[in-house]
Short mmCIF file of the C-alpha atoms (twelve columns), coordinates in Angstrom:
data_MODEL
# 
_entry.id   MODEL 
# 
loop_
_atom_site.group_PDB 
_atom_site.id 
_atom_site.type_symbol 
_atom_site.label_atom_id 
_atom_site.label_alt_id 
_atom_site.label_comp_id 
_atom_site.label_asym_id 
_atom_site.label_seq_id 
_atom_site.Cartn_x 
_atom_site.Cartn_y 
_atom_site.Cartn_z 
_atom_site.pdbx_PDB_model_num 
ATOM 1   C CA . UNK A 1   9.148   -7.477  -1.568  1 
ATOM 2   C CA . UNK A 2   9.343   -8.653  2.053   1 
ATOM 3   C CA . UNK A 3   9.921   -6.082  4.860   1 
ATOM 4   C CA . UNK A 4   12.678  -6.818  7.536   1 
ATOM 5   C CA . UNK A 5   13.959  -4.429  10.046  1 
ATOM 6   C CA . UNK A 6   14.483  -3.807  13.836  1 
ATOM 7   C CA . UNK A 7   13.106  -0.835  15.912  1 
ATOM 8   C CA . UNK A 8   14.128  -0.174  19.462  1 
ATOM 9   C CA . UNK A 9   11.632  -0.811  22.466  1 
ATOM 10  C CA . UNK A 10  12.307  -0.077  26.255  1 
ATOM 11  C CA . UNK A 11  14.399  -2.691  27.201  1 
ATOM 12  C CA . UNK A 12  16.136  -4.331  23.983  1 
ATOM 13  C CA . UNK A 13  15.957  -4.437  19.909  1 
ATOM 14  C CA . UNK A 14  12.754  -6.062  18.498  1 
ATOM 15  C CA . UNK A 15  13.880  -8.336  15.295  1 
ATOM 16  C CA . UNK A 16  11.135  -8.468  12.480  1 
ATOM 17  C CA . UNK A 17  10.306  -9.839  9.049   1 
ATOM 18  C CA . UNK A 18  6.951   -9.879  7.071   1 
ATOM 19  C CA . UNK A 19  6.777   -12.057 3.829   1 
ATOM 20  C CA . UNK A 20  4.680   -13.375 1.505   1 
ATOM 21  C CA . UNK A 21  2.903   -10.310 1.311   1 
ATOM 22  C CA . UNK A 22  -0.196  -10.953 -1.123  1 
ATOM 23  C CA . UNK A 23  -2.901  -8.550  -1.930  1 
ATOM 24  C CA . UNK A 24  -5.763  -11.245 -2.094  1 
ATOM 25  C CA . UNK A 25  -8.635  -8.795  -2.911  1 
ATOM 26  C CA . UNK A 26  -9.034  -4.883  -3.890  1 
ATOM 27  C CA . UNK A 27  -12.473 -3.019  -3.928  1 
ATOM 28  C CA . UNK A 28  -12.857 0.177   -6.491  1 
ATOM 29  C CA . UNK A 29  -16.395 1.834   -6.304  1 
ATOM 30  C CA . UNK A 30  -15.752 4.877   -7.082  1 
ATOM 31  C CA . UNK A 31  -13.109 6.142   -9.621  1 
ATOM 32  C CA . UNK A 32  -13.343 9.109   -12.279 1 
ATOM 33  C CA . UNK A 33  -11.009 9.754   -15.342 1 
ATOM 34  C CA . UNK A 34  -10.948 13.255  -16.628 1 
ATOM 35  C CA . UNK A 35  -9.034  15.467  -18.826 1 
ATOM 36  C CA . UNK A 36  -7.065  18.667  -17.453 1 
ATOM 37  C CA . UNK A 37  -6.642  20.644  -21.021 1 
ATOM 38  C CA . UNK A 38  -2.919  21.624  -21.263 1 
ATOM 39  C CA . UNK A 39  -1.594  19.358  -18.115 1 
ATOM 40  C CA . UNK A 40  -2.983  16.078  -18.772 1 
ATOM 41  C CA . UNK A 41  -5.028  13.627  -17.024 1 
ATOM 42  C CA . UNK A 42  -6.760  13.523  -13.431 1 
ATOM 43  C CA . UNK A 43  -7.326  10.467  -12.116 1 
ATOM 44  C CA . UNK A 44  -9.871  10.231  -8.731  1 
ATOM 45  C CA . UNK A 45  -10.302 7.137   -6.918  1 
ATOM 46  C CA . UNK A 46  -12.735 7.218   -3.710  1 
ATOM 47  C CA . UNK A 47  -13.802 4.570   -0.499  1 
ATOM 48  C CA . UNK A 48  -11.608 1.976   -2.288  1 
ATOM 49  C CA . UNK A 49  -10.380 -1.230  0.507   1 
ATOM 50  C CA . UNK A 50  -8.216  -3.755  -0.066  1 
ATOM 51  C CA . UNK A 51  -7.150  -6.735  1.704   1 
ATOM 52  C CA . UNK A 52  -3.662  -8.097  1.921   1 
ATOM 53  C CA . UNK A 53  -2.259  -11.290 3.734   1 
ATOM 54  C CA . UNK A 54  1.461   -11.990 5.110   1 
ATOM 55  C CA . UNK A 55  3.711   -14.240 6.799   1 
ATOM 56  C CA . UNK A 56  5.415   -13.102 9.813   1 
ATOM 57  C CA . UNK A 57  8.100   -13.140 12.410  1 
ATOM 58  C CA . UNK A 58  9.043   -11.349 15.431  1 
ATOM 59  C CA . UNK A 59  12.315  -11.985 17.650  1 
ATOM 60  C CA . UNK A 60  13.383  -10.073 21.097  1 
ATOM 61  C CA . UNK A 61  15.606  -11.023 23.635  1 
ATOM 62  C CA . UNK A 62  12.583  -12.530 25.548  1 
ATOM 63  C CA . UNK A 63  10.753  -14.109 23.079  1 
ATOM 64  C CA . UNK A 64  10.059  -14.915 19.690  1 
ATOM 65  C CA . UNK A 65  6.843   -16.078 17.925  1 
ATOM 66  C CA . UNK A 66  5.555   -16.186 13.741  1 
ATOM 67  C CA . UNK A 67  1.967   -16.534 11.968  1 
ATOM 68  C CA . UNK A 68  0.201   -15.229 9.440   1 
ATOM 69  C CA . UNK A 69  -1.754  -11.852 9.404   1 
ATOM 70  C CA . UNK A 70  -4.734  -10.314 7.251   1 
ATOM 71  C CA . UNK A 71  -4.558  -6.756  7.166   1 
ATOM 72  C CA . UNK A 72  -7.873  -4.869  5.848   1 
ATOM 73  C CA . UNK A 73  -7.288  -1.370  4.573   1 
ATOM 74  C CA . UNK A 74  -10.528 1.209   3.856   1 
ATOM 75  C CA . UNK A 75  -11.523 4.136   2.802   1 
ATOM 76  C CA . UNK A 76  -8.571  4.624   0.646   1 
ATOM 77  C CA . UNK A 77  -8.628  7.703   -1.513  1 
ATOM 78  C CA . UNK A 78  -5.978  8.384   -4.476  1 
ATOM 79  C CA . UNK A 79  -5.892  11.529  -6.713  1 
ATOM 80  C CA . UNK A 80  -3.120  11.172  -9.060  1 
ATOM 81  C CA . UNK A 81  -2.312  13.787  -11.893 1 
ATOM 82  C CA . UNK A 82  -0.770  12.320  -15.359 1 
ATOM 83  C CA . UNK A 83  1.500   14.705  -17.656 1 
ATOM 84  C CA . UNK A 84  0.362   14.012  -21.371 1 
ATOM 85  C CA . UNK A 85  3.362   14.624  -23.764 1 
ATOM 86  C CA . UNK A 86  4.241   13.551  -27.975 1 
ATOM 87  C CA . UNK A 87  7.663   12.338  -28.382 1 
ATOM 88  C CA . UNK A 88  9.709   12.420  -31.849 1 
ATOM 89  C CA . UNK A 89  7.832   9.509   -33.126 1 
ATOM 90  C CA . UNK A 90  4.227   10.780  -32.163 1 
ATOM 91  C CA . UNK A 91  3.707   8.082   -29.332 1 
ATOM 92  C CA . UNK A 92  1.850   9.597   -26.419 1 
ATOM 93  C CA . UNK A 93  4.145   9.487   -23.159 1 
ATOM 94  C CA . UNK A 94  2.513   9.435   -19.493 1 
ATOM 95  C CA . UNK A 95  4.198   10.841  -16.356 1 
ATOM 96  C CA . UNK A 96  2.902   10.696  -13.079 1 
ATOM 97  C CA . UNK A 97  2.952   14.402  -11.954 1 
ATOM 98  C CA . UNK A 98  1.415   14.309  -8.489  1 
ATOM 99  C CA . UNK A 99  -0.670  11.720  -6.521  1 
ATOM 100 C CA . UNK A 100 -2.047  11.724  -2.715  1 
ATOM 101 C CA . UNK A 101 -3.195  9.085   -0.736  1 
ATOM 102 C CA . UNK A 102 -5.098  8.787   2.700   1 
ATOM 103 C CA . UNK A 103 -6.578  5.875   4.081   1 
ATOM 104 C CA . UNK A 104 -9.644  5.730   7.210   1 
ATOM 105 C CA . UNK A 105 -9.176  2.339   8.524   1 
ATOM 106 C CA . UNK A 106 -6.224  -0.046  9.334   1 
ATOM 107 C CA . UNK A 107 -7.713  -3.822  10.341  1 
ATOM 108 C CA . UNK A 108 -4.551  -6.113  11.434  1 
ATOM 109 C CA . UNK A 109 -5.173  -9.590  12.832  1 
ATOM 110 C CA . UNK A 110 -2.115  -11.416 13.516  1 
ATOM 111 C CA . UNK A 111 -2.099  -15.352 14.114  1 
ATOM 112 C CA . UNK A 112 0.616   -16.918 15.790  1 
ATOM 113 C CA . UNK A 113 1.454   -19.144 18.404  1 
ATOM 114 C CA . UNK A 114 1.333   -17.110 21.391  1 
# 
């Protein structure tokens, strides 16, 4: 979904809107699957990057400009813990009981007409 919003700088209200957001490549080289007896599943992902490209637009009372950006995120690790349960039918159910994220490295290179 696009992001719109305004936040509040010095002098006056800075308008914004990012679209278009597209995640044009994702990197996994390290990831692990194991099982957690009587919990479920453990998933591990490690130094995973991914790249993601926008449109955007910024307005303020002084001046307005738009582009496109590439942003560049690394060293992106996820640990996320799935509950395991039966249901009435015997179909195996998956609910995500816990997951944490951090990321290194934040690359953003806007290009615009100013």
């Amino acid at each position: 979904p696009d992001l719109s919003g305004h936040e509040k700088y010095g002098l006056g209200n800075v308008k914004y809107n990012i679209s278009g957001i597209h995640i044009t490549a994702v990197e996994i080289p390290s990831a692990s699957i194991s099982f957690i007896p009587g919990t479920g599943i453990k998933l591990v992902i490690g130094n995973a990057s991914l790249t993601i490209n926008t449109n955007w637009n910024i307005r303020t009372w002084m001046f307005k400009d738009n582009g496109r950006s590439t942003v560049y995120i690394s060293k992106v690790f996820v640990t996320a813990i799935f509950s395991t349960t039966l249901d009435n039918t015997g179909h195996t159910s998956l609910s995500l009981t816990s997951c944490r994220t951090t990321s290194g490295d934040i690359d953003i290179k806007l290009n615009g007409k100013s």
